[in-house]
C-alpha positions as CSV (number, residue, x, y, z in Angstrom):
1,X,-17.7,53.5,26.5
2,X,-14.7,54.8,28.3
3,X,-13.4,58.0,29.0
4,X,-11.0,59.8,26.1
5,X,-7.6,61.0,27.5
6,X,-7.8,63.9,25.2
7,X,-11.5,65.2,23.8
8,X,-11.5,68.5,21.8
9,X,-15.0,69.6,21.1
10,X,-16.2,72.2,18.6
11,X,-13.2,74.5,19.0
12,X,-12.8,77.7,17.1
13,X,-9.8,79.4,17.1
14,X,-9.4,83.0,15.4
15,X,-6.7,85.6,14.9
16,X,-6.8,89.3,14.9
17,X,-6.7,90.4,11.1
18,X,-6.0,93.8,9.9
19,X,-8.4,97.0,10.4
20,X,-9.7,95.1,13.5
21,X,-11.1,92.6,11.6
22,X,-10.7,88.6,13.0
23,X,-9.7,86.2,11.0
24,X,-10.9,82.6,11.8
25,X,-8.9,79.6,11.4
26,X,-10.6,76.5,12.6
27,X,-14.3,76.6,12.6
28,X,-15.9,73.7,14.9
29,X,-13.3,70.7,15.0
30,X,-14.3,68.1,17.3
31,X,-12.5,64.8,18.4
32,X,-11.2,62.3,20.9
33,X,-8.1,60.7,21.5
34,X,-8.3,57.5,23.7
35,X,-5.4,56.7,25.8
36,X,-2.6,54.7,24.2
37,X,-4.1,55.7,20.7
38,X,-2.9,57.3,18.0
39,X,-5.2,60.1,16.1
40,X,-3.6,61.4,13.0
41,X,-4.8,64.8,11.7
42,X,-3.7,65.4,8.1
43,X,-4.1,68.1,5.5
44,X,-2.5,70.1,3.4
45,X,-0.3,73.1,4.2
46,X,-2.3,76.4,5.9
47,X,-5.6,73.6,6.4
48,X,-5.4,74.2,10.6
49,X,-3.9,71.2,12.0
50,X,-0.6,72.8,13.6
51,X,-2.8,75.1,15.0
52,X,-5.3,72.5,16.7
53,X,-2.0,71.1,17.8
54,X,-0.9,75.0,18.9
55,X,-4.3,75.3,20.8
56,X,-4.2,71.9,22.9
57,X,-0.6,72.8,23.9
58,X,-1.9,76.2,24.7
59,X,0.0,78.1,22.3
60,X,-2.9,79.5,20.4
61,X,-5.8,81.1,21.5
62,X,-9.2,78.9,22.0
63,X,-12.2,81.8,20.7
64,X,-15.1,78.8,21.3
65,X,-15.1,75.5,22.2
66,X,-12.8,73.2,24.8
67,X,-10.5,70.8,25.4
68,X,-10.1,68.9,28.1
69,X,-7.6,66.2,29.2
70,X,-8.4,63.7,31.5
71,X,-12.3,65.0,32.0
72,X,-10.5,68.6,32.8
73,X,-10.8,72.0,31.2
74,X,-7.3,73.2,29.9
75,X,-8.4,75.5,26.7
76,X,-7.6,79.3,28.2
77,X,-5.6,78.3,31.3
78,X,-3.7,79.9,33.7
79,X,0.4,79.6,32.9
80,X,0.6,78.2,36.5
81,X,-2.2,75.4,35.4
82,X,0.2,74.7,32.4
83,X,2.7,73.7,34.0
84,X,1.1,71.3,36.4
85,X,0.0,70.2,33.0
86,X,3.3,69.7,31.7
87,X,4.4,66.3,32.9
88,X,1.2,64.8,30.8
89,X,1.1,66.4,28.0
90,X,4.2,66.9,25.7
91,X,5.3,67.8,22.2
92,X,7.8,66.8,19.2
93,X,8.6,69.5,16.5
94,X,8.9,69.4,12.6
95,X,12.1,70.6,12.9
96,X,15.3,68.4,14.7
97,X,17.9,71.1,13.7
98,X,16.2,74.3,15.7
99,X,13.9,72.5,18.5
100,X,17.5,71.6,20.2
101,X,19.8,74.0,22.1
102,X,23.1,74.2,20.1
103,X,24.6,75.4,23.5
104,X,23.3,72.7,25.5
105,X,24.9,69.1,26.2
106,X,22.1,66.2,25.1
107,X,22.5,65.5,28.6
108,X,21.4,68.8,29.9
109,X,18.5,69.2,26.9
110,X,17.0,65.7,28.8
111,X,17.6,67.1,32.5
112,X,16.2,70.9,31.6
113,X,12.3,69.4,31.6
114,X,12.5,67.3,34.8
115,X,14.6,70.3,36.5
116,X,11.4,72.0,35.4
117,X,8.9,70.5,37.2
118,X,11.1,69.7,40.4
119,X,11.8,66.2,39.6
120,X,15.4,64.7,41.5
121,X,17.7,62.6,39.7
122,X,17.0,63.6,36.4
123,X,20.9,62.6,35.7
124,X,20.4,59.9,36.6
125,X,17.3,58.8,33.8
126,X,19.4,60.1,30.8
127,X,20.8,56.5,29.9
128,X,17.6,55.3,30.2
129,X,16.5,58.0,28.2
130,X,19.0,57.3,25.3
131,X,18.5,53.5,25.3
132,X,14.8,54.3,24.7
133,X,15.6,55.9,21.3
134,X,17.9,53.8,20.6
135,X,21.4,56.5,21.2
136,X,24.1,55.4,23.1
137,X,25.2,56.3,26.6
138,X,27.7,58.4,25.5
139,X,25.5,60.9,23.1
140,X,24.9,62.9,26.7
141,X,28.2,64.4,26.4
142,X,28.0,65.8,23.1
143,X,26.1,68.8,21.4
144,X,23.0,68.6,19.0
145,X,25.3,69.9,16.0
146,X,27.1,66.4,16.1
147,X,24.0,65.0,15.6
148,X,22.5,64.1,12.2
149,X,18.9,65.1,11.6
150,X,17.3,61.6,12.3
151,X,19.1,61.7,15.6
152,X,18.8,64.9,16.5
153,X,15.0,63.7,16.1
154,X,15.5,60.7,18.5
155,X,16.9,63.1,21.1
156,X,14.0,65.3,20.8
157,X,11.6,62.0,21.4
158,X,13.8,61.2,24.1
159,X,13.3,64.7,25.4
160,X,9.3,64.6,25.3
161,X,9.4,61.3,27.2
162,X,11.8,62.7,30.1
163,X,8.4,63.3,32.0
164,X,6.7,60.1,31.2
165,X,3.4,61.8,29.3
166,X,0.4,60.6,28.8
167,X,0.0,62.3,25.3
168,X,2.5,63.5,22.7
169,X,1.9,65.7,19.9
170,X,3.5,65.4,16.9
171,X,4.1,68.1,14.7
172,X,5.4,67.1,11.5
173,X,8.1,65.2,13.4
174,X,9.4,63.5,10.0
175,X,8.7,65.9,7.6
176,X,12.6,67.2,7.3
177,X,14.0,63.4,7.3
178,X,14.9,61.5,4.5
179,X,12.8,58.8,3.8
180,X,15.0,56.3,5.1
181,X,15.1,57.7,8.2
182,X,11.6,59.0,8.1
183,X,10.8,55.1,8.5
184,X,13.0,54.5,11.2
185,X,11.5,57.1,13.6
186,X,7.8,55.9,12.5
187,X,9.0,52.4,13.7
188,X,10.4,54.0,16.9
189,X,7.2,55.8,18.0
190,X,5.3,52.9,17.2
191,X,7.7,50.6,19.7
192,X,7.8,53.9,22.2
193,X,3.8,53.5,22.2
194,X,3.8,49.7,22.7
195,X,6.2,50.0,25.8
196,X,4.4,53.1,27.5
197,X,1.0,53.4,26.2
198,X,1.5,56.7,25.3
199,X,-0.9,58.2,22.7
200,X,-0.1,60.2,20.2
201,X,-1.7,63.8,18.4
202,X,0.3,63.0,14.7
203,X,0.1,66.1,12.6
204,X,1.4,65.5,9.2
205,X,0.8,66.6,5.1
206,X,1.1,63.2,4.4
207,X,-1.6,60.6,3.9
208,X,1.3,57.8,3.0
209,X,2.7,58.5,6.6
210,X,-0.3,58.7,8.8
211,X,-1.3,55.2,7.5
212,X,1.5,53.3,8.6
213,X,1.3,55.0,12.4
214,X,-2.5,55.7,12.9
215,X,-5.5,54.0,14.8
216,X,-7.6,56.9,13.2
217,X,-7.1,59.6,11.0
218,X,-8.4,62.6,11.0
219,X,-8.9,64.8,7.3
220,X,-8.6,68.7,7.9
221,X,-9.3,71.0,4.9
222,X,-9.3,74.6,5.7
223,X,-10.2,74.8,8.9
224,X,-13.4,71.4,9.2
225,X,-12.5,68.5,9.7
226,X,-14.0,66.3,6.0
227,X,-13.3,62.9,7.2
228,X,-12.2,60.8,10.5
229,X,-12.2,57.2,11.1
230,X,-10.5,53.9,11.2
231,X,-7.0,54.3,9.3
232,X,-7.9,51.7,7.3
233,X,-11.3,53.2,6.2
234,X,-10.1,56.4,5.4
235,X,-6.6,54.8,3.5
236,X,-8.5,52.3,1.5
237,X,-12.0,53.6,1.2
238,X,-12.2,57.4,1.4
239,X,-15.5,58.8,1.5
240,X,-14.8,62.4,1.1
241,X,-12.8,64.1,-2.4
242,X,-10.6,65.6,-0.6
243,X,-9.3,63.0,0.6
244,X,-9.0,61.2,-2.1
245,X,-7.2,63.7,-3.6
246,X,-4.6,63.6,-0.8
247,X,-4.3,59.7,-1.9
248,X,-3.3,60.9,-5.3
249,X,-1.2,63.2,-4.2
250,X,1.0,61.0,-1.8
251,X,3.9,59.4,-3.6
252,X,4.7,55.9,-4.7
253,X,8.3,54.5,-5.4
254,X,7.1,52.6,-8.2
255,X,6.3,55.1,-11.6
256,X,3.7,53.0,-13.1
257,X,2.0,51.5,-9.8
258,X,1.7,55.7,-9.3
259,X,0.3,56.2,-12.5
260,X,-2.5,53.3,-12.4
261,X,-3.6,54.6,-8.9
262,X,-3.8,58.0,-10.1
263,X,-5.9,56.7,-13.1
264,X,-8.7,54.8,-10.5
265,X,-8.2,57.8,-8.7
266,X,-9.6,60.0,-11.3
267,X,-12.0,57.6,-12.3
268,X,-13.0,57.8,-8.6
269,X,-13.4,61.5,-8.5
270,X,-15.1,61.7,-11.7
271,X,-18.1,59.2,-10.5
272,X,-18.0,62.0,-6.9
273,X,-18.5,64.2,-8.9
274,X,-21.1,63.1,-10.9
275,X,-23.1,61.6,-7.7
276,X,-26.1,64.1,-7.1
């Protein structure tokens, strides 16, 4: 069996509550992520999975556990380690309209991250940047607010693979599109991923959305994770109710297609919950 890119094993991550008192947020969460592969962790909102996103990046704290990347420690690392870091491991926010700098150029947003890390002739990959996401050449000279949000999205994408990384995590990156547009940036990370053999942390609410990008899927509910395997095991045959009430609660286009699967649903979850 081959090494993971990315393993994360029995991390805990907790928070200082009032009165002194800690408040813990993920309790034990274990998993891999092979390279070119995409692991989707879904759940609903306040379940943990921005913050196991947070704690890879090294924006939240790791209490217990580890995660390493590429058979290395990186949970609790020095800032300097980080950055060494930085070329392999990037990220892609929920939100296009305030992960950009309004002051900056698209051109300069692409430059800032190879500047960064001392890479020359960043100016010189931005086309090939913007091809990659499908913007043309001349997007570099103007500013994210003549953007719209599906763009602005692209350029972010474009901005996470300035550094060429083995593994980007996805937070939510579609959640404030449109559903039109939602689709088109889904069929862009897939083509990204088939080019590079990049893999892919994708963090979402959304059950519908995770199915039509994922290798695996991982189900968080407050804190544990329920469920993970194949997409198509957990899409088709969920074993655990929460999950299946995730299915119910992702939406269909079609009224009456939404209301027969919410009726096997139910019919689903009554015979769980009858099970000893």
């Amino acid at each position: 069996m081959s090494t993971p890119l990315l393993a994360v094993q029995d991390l805990v991550v907790q928070f200082p509550g009032r009165r002194g008192k800690v408040t813990e947020v993920i309790h034990g969460v274990s998993f891999d992520i092979a390279a070119g592969e995409t692991l989707s962790l879904v759940g609903e909102s306040g379940s943990g999975k921005t913050t196991i996103g947070r704690a890879i990046l090294g924006l939240a704290p790791v209490s217990e556990g580890t995660v390493t990347f590429r058979e290395q420690t990186i949970s609790n690392i020095s800032r300097a380690r980080r950055r060494k870091i930085a070329t392999d491991i990037q990220v892609v926010f929920q939100d296009p309209y305030s992960s950009l700098n309004p002051a900056m150029t698209v051109e300069n947003i692409l430059v800032e991250p190879l500047e960064a890390v001392g890479v020359e002739g960043g100016r010189a990959r931005v086309r090939e940047l913007l091809d990659a996401v499908g913007l043309p050449a001349g997007s570099a000279r103007r500013y994210p607010r003549e953007f719209s949000g599906g763009q602005r999205q692209r350029i972010a994408i474009a901005r996470a693979l300035a550094l060429e990384p083995a593994l980007i995590v996805c937070d939510e990156p579609t959640s404030a599109l449109d559903v039109t547009t939602q689709a088109r940036v889904l069929k862009l990370l897939k083509e990204i991923q088939l080019s590079t053999g990049v893999a892919y942390l994708f963090i979402s609410h959304d059950l519908g959305v995770v199915n039509q990008v994922s290798d695996r899927i991982g189900v968080l509910y407050q804190g544990k994770i329920v469920e993970l395997g194949e997409a198509h095991q957990v899409s088709t045959a969920p074993r655990h109710l929460y999950t299946h009430q995730l299915q119910m609660a992702a939406p269909v286009a079609d009224p009456r297609k939404q209301r027969e699967r919410r009726a096997e649903r139910l019919k689903l979850l009554a015979a769980a919950r009858a099970a000893p």
